[in-house]
C-alpha positions in Angstrom: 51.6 2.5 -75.2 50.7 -1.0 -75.9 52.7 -2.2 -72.7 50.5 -0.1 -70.6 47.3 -1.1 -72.0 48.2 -4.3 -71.0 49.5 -4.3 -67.8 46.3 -2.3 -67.0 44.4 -5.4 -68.6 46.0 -7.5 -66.5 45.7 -5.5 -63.3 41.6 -6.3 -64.0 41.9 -9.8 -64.5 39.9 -11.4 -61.7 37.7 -8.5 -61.0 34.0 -9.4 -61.7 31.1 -6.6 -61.6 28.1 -7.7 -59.5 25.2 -5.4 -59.5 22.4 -8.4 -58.6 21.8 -6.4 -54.7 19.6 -8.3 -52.6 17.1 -11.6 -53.3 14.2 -11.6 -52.1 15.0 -14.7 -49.9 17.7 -12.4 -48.4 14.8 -9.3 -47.6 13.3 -12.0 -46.1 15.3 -13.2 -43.7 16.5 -9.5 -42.7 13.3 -8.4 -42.2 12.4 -11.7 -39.8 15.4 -11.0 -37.6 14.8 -7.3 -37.0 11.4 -8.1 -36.0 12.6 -11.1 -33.8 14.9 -7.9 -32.6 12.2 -5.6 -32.2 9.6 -7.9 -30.4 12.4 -8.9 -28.1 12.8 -5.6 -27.1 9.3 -4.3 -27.3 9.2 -7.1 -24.5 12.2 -6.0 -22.2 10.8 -2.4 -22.6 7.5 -3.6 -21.2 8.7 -5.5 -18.4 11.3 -3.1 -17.2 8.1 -0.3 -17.4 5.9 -2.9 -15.3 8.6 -3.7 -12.9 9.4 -0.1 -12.2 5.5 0.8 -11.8 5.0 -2.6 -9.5 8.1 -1.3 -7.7 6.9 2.1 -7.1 3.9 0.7 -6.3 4.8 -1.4 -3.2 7.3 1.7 -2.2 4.7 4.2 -1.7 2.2 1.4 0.1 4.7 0.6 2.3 5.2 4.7 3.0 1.5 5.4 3.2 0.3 2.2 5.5 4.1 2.7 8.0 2.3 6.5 8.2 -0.8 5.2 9.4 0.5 2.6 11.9 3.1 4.8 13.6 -0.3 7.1 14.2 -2.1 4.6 15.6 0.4 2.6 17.6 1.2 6.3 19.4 -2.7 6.2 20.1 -2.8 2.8 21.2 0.2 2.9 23.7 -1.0 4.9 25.6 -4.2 3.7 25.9 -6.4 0.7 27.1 -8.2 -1.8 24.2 -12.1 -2.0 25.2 -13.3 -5.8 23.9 -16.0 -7.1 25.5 -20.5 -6.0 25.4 -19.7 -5.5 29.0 -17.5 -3.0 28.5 -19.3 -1.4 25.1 -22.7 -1.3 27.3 -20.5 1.2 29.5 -20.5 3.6 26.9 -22.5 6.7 26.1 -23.3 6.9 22.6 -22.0 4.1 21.2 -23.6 2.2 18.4 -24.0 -1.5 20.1 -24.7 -3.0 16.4 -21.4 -2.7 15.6 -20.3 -4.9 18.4 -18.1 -7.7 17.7 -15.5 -6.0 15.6 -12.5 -8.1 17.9 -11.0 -10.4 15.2 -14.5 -10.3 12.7 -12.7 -7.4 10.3 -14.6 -4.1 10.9 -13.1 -1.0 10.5 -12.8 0.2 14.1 -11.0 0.0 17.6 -12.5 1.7 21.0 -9.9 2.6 23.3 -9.7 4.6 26.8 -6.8 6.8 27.8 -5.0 7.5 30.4 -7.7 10.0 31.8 -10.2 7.7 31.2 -11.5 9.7 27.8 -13.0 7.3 24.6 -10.7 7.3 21.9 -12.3 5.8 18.5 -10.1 4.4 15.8 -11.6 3.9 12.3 -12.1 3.8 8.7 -14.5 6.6 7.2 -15.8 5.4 3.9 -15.9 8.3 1.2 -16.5 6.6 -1.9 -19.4 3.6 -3.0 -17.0 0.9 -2.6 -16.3 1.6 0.8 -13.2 2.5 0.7 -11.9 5.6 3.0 -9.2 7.2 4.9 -8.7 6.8 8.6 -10.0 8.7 11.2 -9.2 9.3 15.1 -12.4 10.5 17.0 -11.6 12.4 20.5 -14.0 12.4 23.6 -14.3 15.9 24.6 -12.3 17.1 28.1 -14.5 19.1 30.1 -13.1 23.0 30.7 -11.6 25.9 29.2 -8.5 26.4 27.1 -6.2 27.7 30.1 -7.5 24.7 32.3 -6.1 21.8 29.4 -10.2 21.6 28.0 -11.5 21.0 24.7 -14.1 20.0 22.6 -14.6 16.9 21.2 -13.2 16.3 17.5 -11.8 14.2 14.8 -8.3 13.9 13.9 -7.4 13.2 10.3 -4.4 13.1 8.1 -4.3 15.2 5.0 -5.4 13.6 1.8 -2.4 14.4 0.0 -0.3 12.0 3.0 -2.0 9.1 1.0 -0.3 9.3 -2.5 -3.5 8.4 -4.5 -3.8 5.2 -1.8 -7.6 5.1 -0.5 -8.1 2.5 2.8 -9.9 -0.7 1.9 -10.1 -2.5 5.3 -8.4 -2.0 8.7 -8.8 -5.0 11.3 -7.9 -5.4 14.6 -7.3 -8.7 16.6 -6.4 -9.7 20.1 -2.6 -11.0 19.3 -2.3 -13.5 22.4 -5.2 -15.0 21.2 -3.5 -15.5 17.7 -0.1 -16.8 19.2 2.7 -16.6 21.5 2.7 -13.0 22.1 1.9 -12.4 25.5 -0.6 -9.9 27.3 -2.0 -6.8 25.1 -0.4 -6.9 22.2 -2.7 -5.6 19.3 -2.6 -7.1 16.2 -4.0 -4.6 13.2 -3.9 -5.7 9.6 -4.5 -2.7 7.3 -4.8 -3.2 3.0 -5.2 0.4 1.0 -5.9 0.3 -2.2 -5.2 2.7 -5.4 -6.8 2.4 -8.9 -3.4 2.9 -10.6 -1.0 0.5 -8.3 -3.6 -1.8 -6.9 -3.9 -3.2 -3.1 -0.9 -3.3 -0.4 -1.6 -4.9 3.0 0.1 -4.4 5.9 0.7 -6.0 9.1 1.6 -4.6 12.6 1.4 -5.7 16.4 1.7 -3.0 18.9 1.3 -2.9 22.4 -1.3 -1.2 24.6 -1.4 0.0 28.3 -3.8 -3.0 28.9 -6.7 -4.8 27.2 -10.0 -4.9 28.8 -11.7 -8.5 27.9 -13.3 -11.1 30.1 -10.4 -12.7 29.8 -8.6 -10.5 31.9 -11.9 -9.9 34.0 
Protein backbone atom coordinates (compact mmCIF):
# COMPACT_ATOMS: atom_id res chain seq x y z
CA UNK A 1 0.00 0.00 0.00
CA UNK A 2 2.83 2.33 0.77
CA UNK A 3 4.55 1.38 -2.67
CA UNK A 4 1.60 2.72 -4.47
CA UNK A 5 1.22 5.86 -2.64
CA UNK A 6 4.46 6.52 -3.72
CA UNK A 7 4.75 5.78 -7.06
CA UNK A 8 1.57 7.88 -7.40
CA UNK A 9 3.66 10.72 -5.57
CA UNK A 10 6.13 10.37 -7.95
CA UNK A 11 4.00 10.19 -11.00
CA UNK A 12 2.93 14.16 -9.82
CA UNK A 13 6.29 15.33 -9.32
CA UNK A 14 6.78 18.11 -11.84
CA UNK A 15 3.14 18.88 -12.25
CA UNK A 16 2.39 22.58 -11.05
CA UNK A 17 -1.36 24.00 -10.73
CA UNK A 18 -1.74 27.39 -12.41
CA UNK A 19 -5.09 28.98 -11.97
CA UNK A 20 -3.59 32.82 -12.51
CA UNK A 21 -5.88 32.99 -16.34
CA UNK A 22 -5.28 36.02 -18.14
CA UNK A 23 -3.34 39.62 -17.08
CA UNK A 24 -4.60 42.40 -17.87
CA UNK A 25 -1.60 43.28 -20.17
CA UNK A 26 -2.65 40.01 -22.06
CA UNK A 27 -6.72 41.39 -22.36
CA UNK A 28 -5.00 44.07 -23.74
CA UNK A 29 -3.22 43.13 -26.35
CA UNK A 30 -6.08 40.54 -27.54
CA UNK A 31 -8.49 43.01 -27.55
CA UNK A 32 -6.08 45.47 -29.82
CA UNK A 33 -5.56 42.79 -32.40
CA UNK A 34 -9.23 41.79 -32.86
CA UNK A 35 -9.99 45.32 -33.48
CA UNK A 36 -6.91 45.74 -35.77
CA UNK A 37 -8.86 42.49 -37.32
CA UNK A 38 -12.11 43.95 -37.33
CA UNK A 39 -11.30 47.49 -38.78
CA UNK A 40 -9.34 45.76 -41.40
CA UNK A 41 -12.19 44.04 -42.45
CA UNK A 42 -14.89 46.62 -41.76
CA UNK A 43 -12.58 48.26 -44.55
CA UNK A 44 -12.39 45.33 -47.24
CA UNK A 45 -16.19 45.03 -46.59
CA UNK A 46 -16.60 48.67 -47.59
CA UNK A 47 -14.55 48.73 -50.52
CA UNK A 48 -15.75 45.50 -52.01
CA UNK A 49 -19.59 47.20 -51.35
CA UNK A 50 -18.26 50.47 -53.18
CA UNK A 51 -16.59 48.70 -55.90
CA UNK A 52 -19.54 46.56 -56.72
CA UNK A 53 -22.02 49.70 -56.53
CA UNK A 54 -19.32 51.90 -58.75
CA UNK A 55 -19.31 48.74 -61.00
CA UNK A 56 -22.94 48.41 -61.39
CA UNK A 57 -22.99 51.78 -61.80
CA UNK A 58 -20.87 52.31 -65.02
CA UNK A 59 -22.67 48.83 -66.30
CA UNK A 60 -26.03 50.17 -66.44
CA UNK A 61 -24.72 53.77 -67.87
CA UNK A 62 -23.09 52.14 -70.43
CA UNK A 63 -26.59 50.06 -71.13
CA UNK A 64 -28.81 53.10 -70.92
CA UNK A 65 -26.60 55.85 -73.04
CA UNK A 66 -25.60 52.50 -76.01
CA UNK A 67 -29.84 52.55 -75.92
CA UNK A 68 -30.06 56.01 -76.68
CA UNK A 69 -27.28 56.29 -79.32
CA UNK A 70 -28.23 53.21 -81.37
CA UNK A 71 -31.84 55.35 -81.48
CA UNK A 72 -30.39 58.17 -82.65
CA UNK A 73 -27.70 57.00 -84.96
CA UNK A 74 -30.79 54.91 -86.84
CA UNK A 75 -32.36 58.55 -87.05
CA UNK A 76 -29.42 60.21 -88.15
CA UNK A 77 -28.44 57.78 -90.97
CA UNK A 78 -30.79 58.27 -92.74
CA UNK A 79 -31.11 61.70 -92.55
CA UNK A 80 -29.46 65.04 -93.46
CA UNK A 81 -27.77 67.43 -90.35
CA UNK A 82 -29.34 71.10 -90.83
CA UNK A 83 -26.25 73.66 -89.41
CA UNK A 84 -26.39 76.82 -90.63
CA UNK A 85 -29.27 80.41 -89.94
CA UNK A 86 -29.68 79.90 -93.59
CA UNK A 87 -30.89 76.79 -93.42
CA UNK A 88 -32.94 77.26 -89.78
CA UNK A 89 -34.57 80.53 -91.47
CA UNK A 90 -36.00 77.75 -93.95
CA UNK A 91 -38.08 76.41 -91.32
CA UNK A 92 -41.63 76.81 -90.32
CA UNK A 93 -41.90 76.96 -86.69
CA UNK A 94 -38.79 76.82 -85.47
CA UNK A 95 -37.54 78.77 -82.50
CA UNK A 96 -34.47 80.92 -84.14
CA UNK A 97 -33.21 81.79 -80.41
CA UNK A 98 -32.02 78.63 -80.09
CA UNK A 99 -29.75 78.86 -83.00
CA UNK A 100 -26.21 78.06 -82.64
CA UNK A 101 -26.54 74.73 -80.86
CA UNK A 102 -23.51 73.24 -83.54
CA UNK A 103 -20.62 72.59 -81.11
CA UNK A 104 -22.08 75.30 -78.18
CA UNK A 105 -23.72 72.16 -76.03
CA UNK A 106 -27.59 72.52 -76.38
CA UNK A 107 -29.72 69.84 -76.13
CA UNK A 108 -30.93 69.42 -79.70
CA UNK A 109 -30.16 68.34 -83.44
CA UNK A 110 -32.58 69.33 -86.59
CA UNK A 111 -32.41 66.89 -89.27
CA UNK A 112 -34.34 66.31 -92.76
CA UNK A 113 -35.16 62.88 -94.08
CA UNK A 114 -35.16 61.26 -96.91
CA UNK A 115 -38.71 62.82 -97.88
CA UNK A 116 -37.61 65.97 -96.99
CA UNK A 117 -39.74 65.83 -93.41
CA UNK A 118 -38.04 67.81 -90.14
CA UNK A 119 -36.91 65.48 -87.77
CA UNK A 120 -36.01 67.10 -84.14
CA UNK A 121 -33.63 65.47 -81.75
CA UNK A 122 -33.63 66.58 -78.15
CA UNK A 123 -33.54 66.60 -74.47
CA UNK A 124 -36.95 67.44 -72.66
CA UNK A 125 -36.26 68.69 -69.21
CA UNK A 126 -38.69 67.20 -66.46
CA UNK A 127 -37.29 68.06 -63.40
CA UNK A 128 -35.75 71.82 -61.86
CA UNK A 129 -32.33 70.89 -62.66
CA UNK A 130 -32.82 70.42 -66.11
CA UNK A 131 -32.34 67.16 -66.38
CA UNK A 132 -34.65 64.96 -68.87
CA UNK A 133 -35.10 62.10 -71.11
CA UNK A 134 -34.75 62.30 -74.82
CA UNK A 135 -37.17 62.98 -77.24
CA UNK A 136 -37.63 62.49 -81.14
CA UNK A 137 -40.25 65.02 -82.62
CA UNK A 138 -41.81 63.90 -86.16
CA UNK A 139 -43.04 66.41 -88.93
CA UNK A 140 -46.35 65.35 -89.85
CA UNK A 141 -46.78 63.46 -93.63
CA UNK A 142 -49.67 64.74 -95.33
CA UNK A 143 -52.62 61.92 -96.09
CA UNK A 144 -54.50 59.19 -94.73
CA UNK A 145 -53.49 55.89 -93.11
CA UNK A 146 -53.88 53.66 -96.37
CA UNK A 147 -51.93 56.36 -98.34
CA UNK A 148 -48.50 56.06 -95.68
CA UNK A 149 -50.00 59.60 -93.80
CA UNK A 150 -49.81 60.66 -90.29
CA UNK A 151 -49.81 63.11 -87.95
CA UNK A 152 -47.17 64.72 -86.47
CA UNK A 153 -45.85 63.27 -82.99
CA UNK A 154 -43.14 62.62 -80.51
CA UNK A 155 -41.37 59.45 -80.06
CA UNK A 156 -40.14 58.60 -76.66
CA UNK A 157 -38.56 55.65 -74.86
CA UNK A 158 -40.28 54.28 -71.78
CA UNK A 159 -39.03 55.55 -68.51
CA UNK A 160 -38.41 52.33 -67.14
CA UNK A 161 -35.57 51.84 -70.41
CA UNK A 162 -33.57 54.39 -68.21
CA UNK A 163 -32.76 52.33 -64.95
CA UNK A 164 -33.15 55.35 -62.58
CA UNK A 165 -30.59 57.38 -65.23
CA UNK A 166 -32.21 60.88 -66.02
CA UNK A 167 -30.23 62.90 -69.14
CA UNK A 168 -28.13 65.78 -68.09
CA UNK A 169 -26.79 67.16 -71.40
CA UNK A 170 -26.73 65.78 -75.03
CA UNK A 171 -24.30 67.77 -77.49
CA UNK A 172 -23.77 67.60 -80.92
CA UNK A 173 -20.65 68.68 -82.97
CA UNK A 174 -19.60 68.74 -86.65
CA UNK A 175 -16.76 65.76 -86.33
CA UNK A 176 -14.60 66.92 -89.42
CA UNK A 177 -14.43 70.07 -87.86
CA UNK A 178 -12.96 68.31 -84.60
CA UNK A 179 -10.47 65.96 -86.57
CA UNK A 180 -9.63 63.74 -89.25
CA UNK A 181 -12.91 62.25 -89.84
CA UNK A 182 -14.00 63.06 -93.09
CA UNK A 183 -17.42 64.49 -94.49
CA UNK A 184 -20.69 64.18 -92.15
CA UNK A 185 -19.74 62.38 -89.48
CA UNK A 186 -21.67 63.58 -86.34
CA UNK A 187 -20.14 63.68 -83.22
CA UNK A 188 -22.81 63.52 -80.10
CA UNK A 189 -21.47 63.51 -76.56
CA UNK A 190 -24.38 62.47 -74.11
CA UNK A 191 -23.74 62.46 -69.86
CA UNK A 192 -26.99 60.95 -67.80
CA UNK A 193 -27.00 61.25 -64.53
CA UNK A 194 -28.71 59.18 -61.47
CA UNK A 195 -28.91 60.32 -57.77
CA UNK A 196 -27.76 56.87 -56.51
CA UNK A 197 -24.74 56.11 -59.12
CA UNK A 198 -23.86 59.50 -60.25
CA UNK A 199 -22.95 60.93 -63.89
CA UNK A 200 -21.79 58.56 -67.00
CA UNK A 201 -20.80 60.30 -70.25
CA UNK A 202 -20.73 58.92 -73.36
CA UNK A 203 -19.23 59.42 -76.64
CA UNK A 204 -20.30 58.44 -80.23
CA UNK A 205 -19.67 59.56 -83.97
CA UNK A 206 -22.18 58.42 -86.48
CA UNK A 207 -22.61 59.23 -89.90
CA UNK A 208 -25.41 61.02 -91.71
CA UNK A 209 -26.73 61.08 -95.35
CA UNK A 210 -25.12 64.59 -95.67
CA UNK A 211 -24.56 67.72 -93.56
CA UNK A 212 -25.97 70.90 -94.72
CA UNK A 213 -23.50 73.90 -93.56
CA UNK A 214 -21.86 76.70 -95.59
CA UNK A 215 -19.18 74.80 -95.69
CA UNK A 216 -20.57 72.43 -98.01
CA UNK A 217 -22.65 75.37 -99.67
Amino acid sequence: MSVTKEHEHKQNIGIKSDNRGFTLTEMLVTFALLGIFLVAVTRMISYTVTLYHETQGAALGMQVNDMIATKIQGVVENSTAILDDWHYSQLPDIDTSRRGFWGSGDDFILLQDANGLIVEIRKEPVDAEGNGYIVIKYDPVEGDEESGGYDAYDWKFDEKAYMGYMVKSIRFAEAEKMGDYGPNVIYMQLTIVSGKYGEYTSEYYMRASKVRDRHFE
